[in-house]
C-alpha positions, -999 to 999 in steps of 0.1 A, spaced: -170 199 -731 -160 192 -696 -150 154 -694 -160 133 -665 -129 111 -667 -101 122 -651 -69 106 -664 -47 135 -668 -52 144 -628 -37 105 -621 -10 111 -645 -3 143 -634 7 129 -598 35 112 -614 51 148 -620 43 158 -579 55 128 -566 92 138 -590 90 172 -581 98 157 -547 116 135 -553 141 163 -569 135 186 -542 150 156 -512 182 152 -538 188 185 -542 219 187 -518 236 162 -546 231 188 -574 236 220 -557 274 224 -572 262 219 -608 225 241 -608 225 278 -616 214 296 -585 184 309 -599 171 279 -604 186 268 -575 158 289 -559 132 269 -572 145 236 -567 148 242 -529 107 249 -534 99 218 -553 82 207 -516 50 218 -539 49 185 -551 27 179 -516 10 207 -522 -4 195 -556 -10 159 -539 -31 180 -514 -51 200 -539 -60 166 -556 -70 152 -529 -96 177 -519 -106 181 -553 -110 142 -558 -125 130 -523 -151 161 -523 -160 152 -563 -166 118 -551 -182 118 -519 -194 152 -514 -228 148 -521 -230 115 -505 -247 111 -469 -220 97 -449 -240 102 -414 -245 71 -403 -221 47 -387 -224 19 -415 -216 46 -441 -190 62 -424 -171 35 -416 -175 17 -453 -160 53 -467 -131 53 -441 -124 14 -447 -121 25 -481 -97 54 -474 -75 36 -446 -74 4 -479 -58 29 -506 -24 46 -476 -25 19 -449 -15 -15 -464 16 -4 -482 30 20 -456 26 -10 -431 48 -30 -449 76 -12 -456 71 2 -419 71 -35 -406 104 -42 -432 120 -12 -414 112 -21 -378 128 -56 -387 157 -45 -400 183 -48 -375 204 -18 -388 171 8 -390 145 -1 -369 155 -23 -347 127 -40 -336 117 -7 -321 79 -11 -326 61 21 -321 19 23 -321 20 61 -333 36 53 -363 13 26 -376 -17 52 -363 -1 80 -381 -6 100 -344 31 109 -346 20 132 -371 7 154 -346 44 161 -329 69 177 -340 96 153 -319 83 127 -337 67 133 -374 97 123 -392 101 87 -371 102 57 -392 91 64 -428 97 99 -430 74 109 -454 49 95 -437 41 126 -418 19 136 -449 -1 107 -449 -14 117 -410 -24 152 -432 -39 134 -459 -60 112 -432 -67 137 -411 -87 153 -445 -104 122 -451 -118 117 -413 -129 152 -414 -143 152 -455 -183 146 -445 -185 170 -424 -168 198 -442 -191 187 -471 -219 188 -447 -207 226 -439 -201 234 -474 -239 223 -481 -252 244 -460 -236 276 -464 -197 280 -479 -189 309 -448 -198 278 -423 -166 253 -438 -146 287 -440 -150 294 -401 -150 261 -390 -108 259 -406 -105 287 -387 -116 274 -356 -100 245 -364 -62 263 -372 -68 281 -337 -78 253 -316 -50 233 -325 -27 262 -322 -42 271 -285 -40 237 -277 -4 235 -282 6 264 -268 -12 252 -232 4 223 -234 38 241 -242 27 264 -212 15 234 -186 47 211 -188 68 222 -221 52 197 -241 85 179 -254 71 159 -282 59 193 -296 25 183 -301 9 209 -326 39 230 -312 53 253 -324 32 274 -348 55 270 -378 49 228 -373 10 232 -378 15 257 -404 35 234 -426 31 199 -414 -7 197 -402 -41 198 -416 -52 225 -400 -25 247 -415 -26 230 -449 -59 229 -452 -64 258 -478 -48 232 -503 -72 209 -497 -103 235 -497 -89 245 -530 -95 215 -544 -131 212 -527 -138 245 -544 -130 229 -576 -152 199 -570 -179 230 -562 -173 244 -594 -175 208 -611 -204 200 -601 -223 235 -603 -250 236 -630 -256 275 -622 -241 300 -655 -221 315 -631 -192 293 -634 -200 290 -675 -173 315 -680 -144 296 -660 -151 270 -681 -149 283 -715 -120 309 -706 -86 293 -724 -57 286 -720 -66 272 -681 -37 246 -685 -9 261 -698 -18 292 -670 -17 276 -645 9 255 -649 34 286 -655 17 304 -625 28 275 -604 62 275 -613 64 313 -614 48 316 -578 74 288 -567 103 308 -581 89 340 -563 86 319 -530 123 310 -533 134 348 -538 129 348 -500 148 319 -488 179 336 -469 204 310 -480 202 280 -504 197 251 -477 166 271 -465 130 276 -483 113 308 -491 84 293 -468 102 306 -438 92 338 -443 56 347 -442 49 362 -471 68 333 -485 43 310 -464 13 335 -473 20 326 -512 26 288 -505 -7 286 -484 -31 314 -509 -16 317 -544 -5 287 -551 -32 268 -546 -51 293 -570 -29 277 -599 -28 246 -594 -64 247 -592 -66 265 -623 -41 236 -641 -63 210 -628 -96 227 -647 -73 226 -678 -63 191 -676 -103 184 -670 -119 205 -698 -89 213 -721 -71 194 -749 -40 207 -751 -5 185 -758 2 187 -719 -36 168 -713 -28 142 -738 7 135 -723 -3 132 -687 -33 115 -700 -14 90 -719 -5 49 -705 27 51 -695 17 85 -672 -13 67 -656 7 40 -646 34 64 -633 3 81 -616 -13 53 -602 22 38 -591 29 79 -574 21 64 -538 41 38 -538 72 64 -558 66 89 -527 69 62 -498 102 47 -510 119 75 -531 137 89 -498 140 70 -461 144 30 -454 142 15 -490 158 41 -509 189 44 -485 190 4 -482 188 4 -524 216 28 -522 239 -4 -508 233 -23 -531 232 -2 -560 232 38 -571 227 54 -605 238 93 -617 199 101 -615 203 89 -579 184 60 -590 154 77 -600 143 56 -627 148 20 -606 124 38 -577 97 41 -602 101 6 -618 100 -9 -584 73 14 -578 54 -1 -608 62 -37 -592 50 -30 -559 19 -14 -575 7 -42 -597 18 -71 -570 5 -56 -538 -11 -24 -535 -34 -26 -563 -50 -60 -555 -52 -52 -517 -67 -23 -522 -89 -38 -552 -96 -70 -526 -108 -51 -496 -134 -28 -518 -151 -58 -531 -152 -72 -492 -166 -39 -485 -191 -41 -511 
């Protein structure tokens, strides 16, 4: 019995938001970790990737079969989406531009647009992290549409990411080729392929596929939801395909992603898995599905925004002065993360969807 409640996939973001969290504090541990698992440490970056996968799974689950086509609609579903990233990230942006020994008063419009996403000069100003969230809205601008192509036929949304992925690529390289382009906008090929939509995009079509399958009443898909053992799968097949990616890094500060058959794994396989332990979270009970289904994991989950935007950059470092822990205060970033949850994101979010009706 598939369930329509989905409160293992929120609690489950508390473990991709400390998957990163690990992999940015890795330099601390290096000395102490074996160097096997060293390898897969320095590829806990998947932690995005299973952000990404949820996303398209949850935003096409949601509004996929909604007619967004008119301006009213469309601009009531991206209010809604701009609420749940933008309110937060302003204001620990605005708390780091007025900080006189960070930002400096240094106001910049491309960060509070997320456009300095698109550059490679410039996708790690301010927030660092942030560069994600100009992925993650980038998805949810172009969401109707690629449910409106994967409506009409599934080979439409296939080619139009390809035409997307080489667009953005031949755009950059004219630019590279007309005057250099120094902000590296969609330059060079191994920025788009790790840091924008249209070369992370087959995370979030993997997670539209599973919002596909979801919904499908056709007996086709009968036998992907009875097979077992979906959980436990693919929650070994994305730690095994991680470890595998790491057997190419050429050093231990690099990632296995740097080589392309390291990337082709990252971008194909691993999505596959992760899709896989999201149908077992959703139709399975297992012990993992009760524990990331339990209270204290939905709180982490729902709190897993606010975690990722301060466990590295301006409020972890400034926390740092003041005070830091052996876990490299892992545990204090995700009470504070509770905190800023309950007191600000939550009822700004919750406010502006009842003013949006």
């Amino acid at each position: 019995m598939i369930t329509k409640r989905f409160d293992a996939l929120t609690g489950v973001r508390a473990l991709a938001a400390s998957l990163v969290f690990v992999y940015h504090n890795r330099k601390y541990w290096r000395a102490q970790l074996h160097p096997e698992f060293l390898r897969l440490v320095n590829e806990l970056h998947i932690g995005v990737s299973f952000f990404f996968v949820l996303s398209g799974f949850l935003l096409a689950y949601n509004y996929g079969s909604k007619n967004l086509n008119t301006a009213s609609s469309f601009g009531k579903y991206i209010a809604t989406r701009a609420a749940r990233i933008f309110p937060l990230y302003w204001l620990i942006l605005t708390a780091y531009y007025l900080d006189s020994k960070f930002g400096k008063m240094d106001f910049s419009f491309l960060t509070y647009s997320l456009l300095h996403g698109f550059s490679n000069a410039l996708n790690l100003k301010g927030i660092a992290q942030a560069w994600s969230l100009s992925v993650e809205f980038t998805f949810y601008l172009l969401l109707p549409f690629l449910c409106v192509l994967e409506r009409q036929r599934f080979r439409n949304l296939l080619l139009f990411l390809v035409f997307l992925f080489l667009f953005s690529w031949g755009m950059g390289e004219l630019w590279h080729f007309a005057n250099g382009n120094p902000k590296g906008y969609f330059y060079p090929l191994k920025f788009i392929l790790g840091s924008t939509f249209p070369g992370r995009s087959t995370e979030f079509l993997a997670g539209m596929i599973l919002a596909k399958i979801l919904k499908e009443t056709s007996p086709r898909f009968e036998k992907f939801w009875t097979f077992k053992y979906k959980t436990v799968l693919g929650f070994l097949g994305i730690f095994s395909v991680a470890y595998i990616i790491g057997l190419f890094q050429p050093d231990i500060f690099h990632h296995g992603t740097d080589h392309s058959f390291g990337w082709f794994l990252h971008a194909f396989v691993l999505p596959v898995f992760m899709v896989l332990a999201l149908a077992g979270l959703i139709s399975e009970t297992t012990w993992i599905q009760r524990f990331f289904a339990s209270k204290i994991l939905i709180l982490l989950g729902n709190a897993s925004f606010t975690f990722y935007l301060i466990h590295i950059s301006y409020v972890n470092i400034r926390l740092k002065w003041m005070y830091l822990a052996p876990d490299r205060n892992f545990v204090l970033l995700w009470m504070i993360s509770i905190l800023l949850y309950l007191t600000f994101e939550k009822p700004i979010y919750t406010a502006i969807r009842k003013l949006l009706g």
